[in-house]
N, C-alpha and C positions, 0 to 999 in steps of 0.2 A: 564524402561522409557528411553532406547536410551543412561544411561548417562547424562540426564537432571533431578534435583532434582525436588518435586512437586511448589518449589518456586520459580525456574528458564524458566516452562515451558512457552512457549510464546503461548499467546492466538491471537487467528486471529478476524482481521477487517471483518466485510463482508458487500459488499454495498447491498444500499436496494432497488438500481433499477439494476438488472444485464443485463438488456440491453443496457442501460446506459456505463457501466462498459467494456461490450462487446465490445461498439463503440471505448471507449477511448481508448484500449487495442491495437484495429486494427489501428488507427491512431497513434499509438506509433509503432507500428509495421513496418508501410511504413513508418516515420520519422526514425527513429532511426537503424544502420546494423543488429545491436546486441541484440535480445531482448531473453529471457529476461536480463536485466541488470538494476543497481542501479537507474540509470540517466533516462532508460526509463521506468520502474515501480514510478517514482517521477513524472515525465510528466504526467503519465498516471491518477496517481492520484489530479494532479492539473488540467488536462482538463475534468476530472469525476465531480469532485466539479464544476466547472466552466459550466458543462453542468446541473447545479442541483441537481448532485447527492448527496447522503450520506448516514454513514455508523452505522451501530451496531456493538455493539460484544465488546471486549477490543481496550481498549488507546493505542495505541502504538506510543504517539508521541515521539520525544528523545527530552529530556530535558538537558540544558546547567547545568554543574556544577561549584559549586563557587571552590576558595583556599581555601586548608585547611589549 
């Protein structure tokens, strides 16, 4: 497995309208020099949402952690 345990695997989001998806992608694309990159794959998925879209598949949101 790459090096990746079966509990470290990271499952993928996948949007449920990929034309949608598509749009967002290319409008990130002519914004941003660099794609892909952190900042324009985060654009991309807030102008997705924002154009209606959404997703299946696994969570992957990142979650804040307390002190231990």
């Amino acid at each position: 497995m790459n090096g990746l345990t079966r509990r470290n695997k990271i499952k993928k989001s996948i949007p449920n309208d990929p034309s949608k998806w598509s749009n967002a992608k290319s409008k990130a694309k002519k914004k941003f020099k660099v794609y892909p990159s952190a900042y324009a794959n985060a654009w991309a998925a807030k102008e997705y949402k924002r154009m209606g879209g959404t997703w299946r598949g696994a969570d992957n949101r990142v979650t804040k952690r307390g002190k231990k």
